[in-house]
C-alpha positions as a Python dict, from the first residue, in 0.01 Angstrom:
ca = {
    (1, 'X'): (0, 0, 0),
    (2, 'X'): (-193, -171, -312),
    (3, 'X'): (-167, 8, -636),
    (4, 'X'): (-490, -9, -782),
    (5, 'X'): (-557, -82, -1190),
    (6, 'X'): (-753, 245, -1210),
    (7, 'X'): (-845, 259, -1590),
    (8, 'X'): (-1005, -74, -1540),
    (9, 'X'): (-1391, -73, -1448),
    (10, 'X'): (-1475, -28, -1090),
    (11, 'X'): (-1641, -370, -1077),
    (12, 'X'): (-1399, -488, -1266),
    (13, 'X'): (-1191, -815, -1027),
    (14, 'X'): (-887, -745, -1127),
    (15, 'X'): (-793, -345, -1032),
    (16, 'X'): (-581, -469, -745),
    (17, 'X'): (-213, -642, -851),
    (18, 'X'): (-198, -1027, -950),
    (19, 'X'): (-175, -1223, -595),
    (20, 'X'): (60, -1483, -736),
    (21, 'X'): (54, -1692, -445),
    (22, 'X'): (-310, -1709, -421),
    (23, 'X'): (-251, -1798, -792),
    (24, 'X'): (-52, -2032, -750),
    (25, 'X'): (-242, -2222, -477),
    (26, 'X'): (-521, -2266, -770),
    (27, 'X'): (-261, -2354, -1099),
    (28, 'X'): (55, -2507, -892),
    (29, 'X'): (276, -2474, -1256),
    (30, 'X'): (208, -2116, -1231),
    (31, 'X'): (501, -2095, -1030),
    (32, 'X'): (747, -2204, -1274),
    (33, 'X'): (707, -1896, -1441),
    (34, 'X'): (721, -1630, -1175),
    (35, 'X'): (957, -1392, -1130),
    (36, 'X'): (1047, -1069, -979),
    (37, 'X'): (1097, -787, -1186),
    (38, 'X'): (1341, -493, -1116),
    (39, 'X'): (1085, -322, -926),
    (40, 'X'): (1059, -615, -706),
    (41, 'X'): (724, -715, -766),
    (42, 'X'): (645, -1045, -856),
    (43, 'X'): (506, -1126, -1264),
    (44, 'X'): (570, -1353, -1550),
    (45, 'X'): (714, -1307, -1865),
    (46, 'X'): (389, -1238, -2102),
    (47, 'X'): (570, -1286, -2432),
    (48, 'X'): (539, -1658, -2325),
    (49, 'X'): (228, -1796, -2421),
    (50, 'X'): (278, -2087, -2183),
    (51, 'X'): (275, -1812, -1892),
    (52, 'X'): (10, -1624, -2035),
    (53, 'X'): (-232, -1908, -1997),
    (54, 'X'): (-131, -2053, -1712),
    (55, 'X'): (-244, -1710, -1538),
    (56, 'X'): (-577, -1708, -1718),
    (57, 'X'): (-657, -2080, -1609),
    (58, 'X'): (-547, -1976, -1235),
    (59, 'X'): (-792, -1613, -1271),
    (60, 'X'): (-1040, -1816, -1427),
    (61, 'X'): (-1031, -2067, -1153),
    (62, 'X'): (-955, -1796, -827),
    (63, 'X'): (-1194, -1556, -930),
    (64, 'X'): (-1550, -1715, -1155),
    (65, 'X'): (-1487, -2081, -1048),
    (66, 'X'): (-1409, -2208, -1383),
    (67, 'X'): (-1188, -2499, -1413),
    (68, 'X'): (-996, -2664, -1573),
    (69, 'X'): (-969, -2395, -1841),
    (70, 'X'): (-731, -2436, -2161),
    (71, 'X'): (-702, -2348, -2481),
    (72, 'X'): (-485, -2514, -2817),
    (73, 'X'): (-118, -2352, -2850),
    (74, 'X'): (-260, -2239, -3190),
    (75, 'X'): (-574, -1988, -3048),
    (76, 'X'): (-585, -1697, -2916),
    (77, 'X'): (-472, -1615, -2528),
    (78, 'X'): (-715, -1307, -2435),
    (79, 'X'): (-637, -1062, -2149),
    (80, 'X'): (-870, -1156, -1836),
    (81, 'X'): (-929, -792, -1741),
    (82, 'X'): (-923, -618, -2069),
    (83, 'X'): (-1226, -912, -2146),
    (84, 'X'): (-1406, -866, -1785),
    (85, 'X'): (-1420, -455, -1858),
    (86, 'X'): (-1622, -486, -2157),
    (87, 'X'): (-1854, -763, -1998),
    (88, 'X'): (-1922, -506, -1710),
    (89, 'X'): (-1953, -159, -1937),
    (90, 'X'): (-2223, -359, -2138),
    (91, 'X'): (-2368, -403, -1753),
    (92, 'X'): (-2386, -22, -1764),
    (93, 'X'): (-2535, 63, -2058),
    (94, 'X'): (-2831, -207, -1949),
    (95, 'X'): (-2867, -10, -1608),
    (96, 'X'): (-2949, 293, -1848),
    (97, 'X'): (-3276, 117, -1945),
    (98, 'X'): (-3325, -58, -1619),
    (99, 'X'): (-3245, 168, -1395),
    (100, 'X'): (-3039, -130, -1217),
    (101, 'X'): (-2755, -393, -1361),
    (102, 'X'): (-3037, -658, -1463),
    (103, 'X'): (-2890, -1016, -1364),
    (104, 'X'): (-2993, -1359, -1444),
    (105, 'X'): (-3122, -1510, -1753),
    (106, 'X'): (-3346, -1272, -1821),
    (107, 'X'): (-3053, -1126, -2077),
    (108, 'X'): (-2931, -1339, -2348),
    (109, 'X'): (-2615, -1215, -2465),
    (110, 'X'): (-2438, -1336, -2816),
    (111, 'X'): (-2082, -1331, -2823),
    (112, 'X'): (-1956, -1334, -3163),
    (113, 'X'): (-1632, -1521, -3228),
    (114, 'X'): (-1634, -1666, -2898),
    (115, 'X'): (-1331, -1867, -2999),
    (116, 'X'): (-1162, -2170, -2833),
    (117, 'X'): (-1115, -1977, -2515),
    (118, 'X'): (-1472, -1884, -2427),
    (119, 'X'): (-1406, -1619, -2223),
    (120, 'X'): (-1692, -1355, -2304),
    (121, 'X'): (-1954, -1571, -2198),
    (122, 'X'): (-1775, -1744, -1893),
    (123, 'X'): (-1728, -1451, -1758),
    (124, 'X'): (-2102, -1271, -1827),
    (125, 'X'): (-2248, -1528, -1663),
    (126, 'X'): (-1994, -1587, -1359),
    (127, 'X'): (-2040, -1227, -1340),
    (128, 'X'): (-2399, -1152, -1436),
    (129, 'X'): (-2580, -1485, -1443),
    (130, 'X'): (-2637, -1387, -1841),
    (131, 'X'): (-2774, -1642, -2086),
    (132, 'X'): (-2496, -1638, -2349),
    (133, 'X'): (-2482, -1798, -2720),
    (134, 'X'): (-2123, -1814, -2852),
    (135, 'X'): (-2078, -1880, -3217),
    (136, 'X'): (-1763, -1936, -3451),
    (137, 'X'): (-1674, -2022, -3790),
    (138, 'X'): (-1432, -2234, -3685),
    (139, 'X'): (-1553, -2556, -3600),
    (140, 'X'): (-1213, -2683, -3369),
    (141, 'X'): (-1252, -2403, -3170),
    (142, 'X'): (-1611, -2448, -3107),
    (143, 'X'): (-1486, -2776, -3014),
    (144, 'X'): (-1245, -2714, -2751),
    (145, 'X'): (-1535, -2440, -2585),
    (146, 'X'): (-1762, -2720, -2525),
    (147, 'X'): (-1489, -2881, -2391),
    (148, 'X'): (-1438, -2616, -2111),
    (149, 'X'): (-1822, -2616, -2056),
    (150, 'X'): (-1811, -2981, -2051),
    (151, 'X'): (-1619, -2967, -1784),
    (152, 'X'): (-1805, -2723, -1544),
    (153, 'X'): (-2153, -2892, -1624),
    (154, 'X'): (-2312, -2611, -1433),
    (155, 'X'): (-2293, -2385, -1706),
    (156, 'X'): (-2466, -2615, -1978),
    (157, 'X'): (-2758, -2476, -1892),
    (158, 'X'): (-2645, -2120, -1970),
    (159, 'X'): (-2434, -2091, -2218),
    (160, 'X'): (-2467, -2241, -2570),
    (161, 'X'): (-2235, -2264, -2874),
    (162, 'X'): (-2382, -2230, -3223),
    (163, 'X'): (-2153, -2282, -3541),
    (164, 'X'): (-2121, -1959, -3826),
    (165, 'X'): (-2198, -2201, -4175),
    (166, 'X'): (-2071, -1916, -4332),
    (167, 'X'): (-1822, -1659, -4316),
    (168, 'X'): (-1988, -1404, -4550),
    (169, 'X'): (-2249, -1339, -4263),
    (170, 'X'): (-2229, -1237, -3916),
    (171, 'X'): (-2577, -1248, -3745),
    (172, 'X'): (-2752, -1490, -4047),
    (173, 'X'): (-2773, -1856, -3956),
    (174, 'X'): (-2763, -1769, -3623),
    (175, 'X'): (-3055, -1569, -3501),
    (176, 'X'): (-3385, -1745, -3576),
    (177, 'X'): (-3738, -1607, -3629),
    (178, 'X'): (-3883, -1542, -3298),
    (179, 'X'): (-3479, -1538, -3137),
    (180, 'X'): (-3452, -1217, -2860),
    (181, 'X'): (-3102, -1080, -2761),
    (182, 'X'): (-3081, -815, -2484),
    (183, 'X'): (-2693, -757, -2666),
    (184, 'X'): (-2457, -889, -2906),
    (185, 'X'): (-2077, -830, -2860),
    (186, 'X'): (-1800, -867, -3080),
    (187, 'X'): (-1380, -885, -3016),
    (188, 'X'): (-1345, -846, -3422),
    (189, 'X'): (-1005, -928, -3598),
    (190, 'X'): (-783, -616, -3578),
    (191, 'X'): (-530, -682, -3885),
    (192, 'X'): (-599, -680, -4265),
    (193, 'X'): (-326, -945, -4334),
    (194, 'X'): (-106, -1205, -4161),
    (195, 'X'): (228, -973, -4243),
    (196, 'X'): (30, -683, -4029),
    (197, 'X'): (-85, -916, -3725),
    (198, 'X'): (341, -991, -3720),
    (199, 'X'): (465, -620, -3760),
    (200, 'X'): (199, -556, -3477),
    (201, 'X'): (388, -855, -3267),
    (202, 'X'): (710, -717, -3329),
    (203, 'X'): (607, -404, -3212),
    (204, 'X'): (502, -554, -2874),
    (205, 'X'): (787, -797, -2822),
    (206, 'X'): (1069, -491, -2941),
    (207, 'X'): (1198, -515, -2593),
    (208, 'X'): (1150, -911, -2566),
    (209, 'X'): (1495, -1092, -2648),
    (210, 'X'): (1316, -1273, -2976),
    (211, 'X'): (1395, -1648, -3137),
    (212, 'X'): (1669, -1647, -3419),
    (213, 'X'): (1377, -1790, -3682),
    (214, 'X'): (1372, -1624, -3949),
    (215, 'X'): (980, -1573, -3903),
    (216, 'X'): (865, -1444, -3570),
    (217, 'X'): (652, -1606, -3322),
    (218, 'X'): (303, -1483, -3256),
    (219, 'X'): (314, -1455, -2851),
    (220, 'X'): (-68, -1384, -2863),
    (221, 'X'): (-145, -1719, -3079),
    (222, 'X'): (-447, -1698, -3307),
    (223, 'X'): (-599, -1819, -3543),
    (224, 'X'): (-638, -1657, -3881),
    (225, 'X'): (-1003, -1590, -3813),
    (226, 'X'): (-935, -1443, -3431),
    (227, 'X'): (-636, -1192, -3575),
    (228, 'X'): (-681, -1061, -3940),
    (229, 'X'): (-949, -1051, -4198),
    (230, 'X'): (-966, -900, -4553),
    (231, 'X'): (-1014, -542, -4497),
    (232, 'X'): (-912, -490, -4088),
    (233, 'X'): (-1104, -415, -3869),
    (234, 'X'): (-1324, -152, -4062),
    (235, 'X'): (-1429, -426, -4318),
    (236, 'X'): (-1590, -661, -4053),
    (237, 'X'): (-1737, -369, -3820),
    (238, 'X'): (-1922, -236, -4136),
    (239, 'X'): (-2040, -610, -4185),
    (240, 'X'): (-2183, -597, -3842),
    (241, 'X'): (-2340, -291, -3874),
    (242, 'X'): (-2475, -387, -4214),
    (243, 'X'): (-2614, -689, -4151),
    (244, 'X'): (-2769, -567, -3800),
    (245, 'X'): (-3029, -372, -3948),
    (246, 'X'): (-3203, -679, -4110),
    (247, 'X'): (-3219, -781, -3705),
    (248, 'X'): (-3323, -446, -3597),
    (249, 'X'): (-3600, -555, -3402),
    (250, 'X'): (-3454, -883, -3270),
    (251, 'X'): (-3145, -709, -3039),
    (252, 'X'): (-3124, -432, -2819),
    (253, 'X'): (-2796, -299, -2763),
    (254, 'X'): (-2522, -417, -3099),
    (255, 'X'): (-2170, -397, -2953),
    (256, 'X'): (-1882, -441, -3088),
    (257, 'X'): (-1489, -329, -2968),
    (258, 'X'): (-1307, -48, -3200),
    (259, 'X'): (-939, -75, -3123),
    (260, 'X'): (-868, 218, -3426),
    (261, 'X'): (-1047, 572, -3287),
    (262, 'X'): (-984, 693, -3660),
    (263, 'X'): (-1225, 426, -3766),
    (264, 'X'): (-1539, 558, -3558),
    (265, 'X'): (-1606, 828, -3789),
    (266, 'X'): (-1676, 626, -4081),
    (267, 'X'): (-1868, 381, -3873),
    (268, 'X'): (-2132, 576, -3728),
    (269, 'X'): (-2173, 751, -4024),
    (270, 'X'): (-2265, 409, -4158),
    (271, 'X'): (-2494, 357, -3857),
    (272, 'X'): (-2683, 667, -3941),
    (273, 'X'): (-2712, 560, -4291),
    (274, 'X'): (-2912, 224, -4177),
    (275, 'X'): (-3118, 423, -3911),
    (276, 'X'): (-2980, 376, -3624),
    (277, 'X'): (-3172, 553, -3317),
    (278, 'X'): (-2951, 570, -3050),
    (279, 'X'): (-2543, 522, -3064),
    (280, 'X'): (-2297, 534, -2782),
    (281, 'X'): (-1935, 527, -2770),
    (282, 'X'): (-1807, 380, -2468),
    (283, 'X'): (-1413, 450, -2400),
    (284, 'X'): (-1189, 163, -2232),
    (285, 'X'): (-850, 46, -2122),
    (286, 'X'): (-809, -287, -2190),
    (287, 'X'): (-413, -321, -2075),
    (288, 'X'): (-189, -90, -2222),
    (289, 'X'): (-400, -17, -2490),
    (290, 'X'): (-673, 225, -2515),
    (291, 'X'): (-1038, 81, -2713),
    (292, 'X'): (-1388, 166, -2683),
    (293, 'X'): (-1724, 9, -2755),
    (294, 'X'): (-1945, 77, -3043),
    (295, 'X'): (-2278, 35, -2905),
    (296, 'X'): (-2622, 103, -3126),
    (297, 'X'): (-2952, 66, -3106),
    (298, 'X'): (-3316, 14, -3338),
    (299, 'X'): (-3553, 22, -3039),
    (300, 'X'): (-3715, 308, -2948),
    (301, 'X'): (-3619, 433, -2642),
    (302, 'X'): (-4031, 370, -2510),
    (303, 'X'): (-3996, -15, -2583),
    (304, 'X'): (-3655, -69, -2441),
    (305, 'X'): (-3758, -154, -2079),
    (306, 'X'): (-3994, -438, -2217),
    (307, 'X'): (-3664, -605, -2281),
    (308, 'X'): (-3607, -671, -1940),
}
């Protein structure tokens, strides 16, 4: 009998256990790095970055087609399903105002901080058939996206990469006069310091037999810009919410991931402050850990169908 993933989305791909020899088949080097565990189910080690993204390129490919998928040792190595749920509860809350999951490039989504790895927008459009924007400060990762789309020219047409000048700003520089988004998403950095994005690795690899260097190893990777910024996660939230009310009329549905539940209060009291008229708290697994999206809204609730 197959154990399903329940806390994952019921669209969600991945509710059913990793096939690893279906995996395999797509990422042959996969199979250097599968093992069974004492249950006697077959996994991989996922301290090990090199595992971690092996799997992803073999998902990636198995599941929305994408290939030849990789990423720089140095960036980030995101969780396929944790990424898919929030690409299909932003479905949802679309259906609320469409009465059906609207598909196709009639919604333009904007990932910010798409990163090196892409993976919001590869995955909204694999799913969807969404428009997507992805935009970064950081120039080498924007780099190595194109690279992925580069090499699955179908998806030139549909997703686009747009460079953050500045990293005082979120939504600035980036939507132009006349610019409509159906939703914006965000994956913002959870740590207010490199020291705290190490305890928090430590904490994760406590049962993992660790190197003898004297500094620990990041499993996750990142870069600075994907893991901490001054302030946590609170900080750059407020930013987003801040800054969204100058593009009140431009975007639907803001969005962004709250890993800390003791930080909602402060942020949608902060939402009411700018006016926000609608704001929903969406609750999600995403692995082990618990999150939810922040979702909000300037549109009154008349105009929203237009959108679509």
């Amino acid at each position: 009998m197959t154990t399903q993933k329940s806390s994952l989305h019921t669209r969600n791909l991945h509710r059913n256990p990793y096939d690893f020899d279906q995996l395999i088949s797509c990422v042959p080097e996969l199979k250097h790095y599968v093992f069974v565990n004492a249950y006697g189910t077959n996994t991989i080690n996922f301290s090990l970055p090199k595992a971690v993204k092996l799997l992803n390129r073999a998902l990636l490919l198995h599941f929305y087609r994408i290939k030849n998928w990789d990423i720089p040792e140095t960036n980030l190595c995101p969780p396929i399903p944790g990424r898919a749920d929030y690409i299909h509860y932003i479905a949802d809350l679309l259906a609320e105002e469409n009465y059906e999951i609207p598909t196709g490039i009639s919604v333009s989504g904007l990932d910010i901080g798409t990163g090196a790895n892409l993976v919001y927008p590869l995955l909204a459009h694999r799913s969807y058939g969404w428009e997507m924007l992805g935009t970064d400060i950081n120039l080498d990762s924007l780099e190595n996206a194109q690279h992925i789309l580069d090499q699955n020219p179908d998806l030139l047409s549909a997703i686009h990469l747009k460079q953050q000048p500045d990293s005082h700003h979120i939504f600035k520089n980036i939507i132009q006069a006349g610019d409509r988004f159906t939703f914006s998403m965000c994956n913002p950095p959870f740590h207010d310091s490199e020291e705290s994005a190490l305890k928090g690795n430590l904490r994760k690899t406590k049962n993992v037999i660790q190197s003898k260097s004297k500094k620990p190893l990041l499993n996750f990777g990142g870069q600075q810009s994907e893991l901490w910024c001054e302030g946590g996660e609170i900080a750059f939230i407020s930013k987003i919410i801040e800054e969204s009310s100058q593009y009140s009329s431009q975007v639907l549905w803001f969005t962004c991931l709250v890993s800390k539940k003791d930080n909602l209060h402060k942020l949608t009291t902060l939402l009411k402050k700018v006016k926000a008229l609608d704001i929903k708290t969406i609750d999600m697994a995403q692995g082990q850990k618990i999150s939810r999206i922040l979702a909000w809204t300037f549109i009154p609730q008349k105009e929203r169908t237009s959108w679509f």
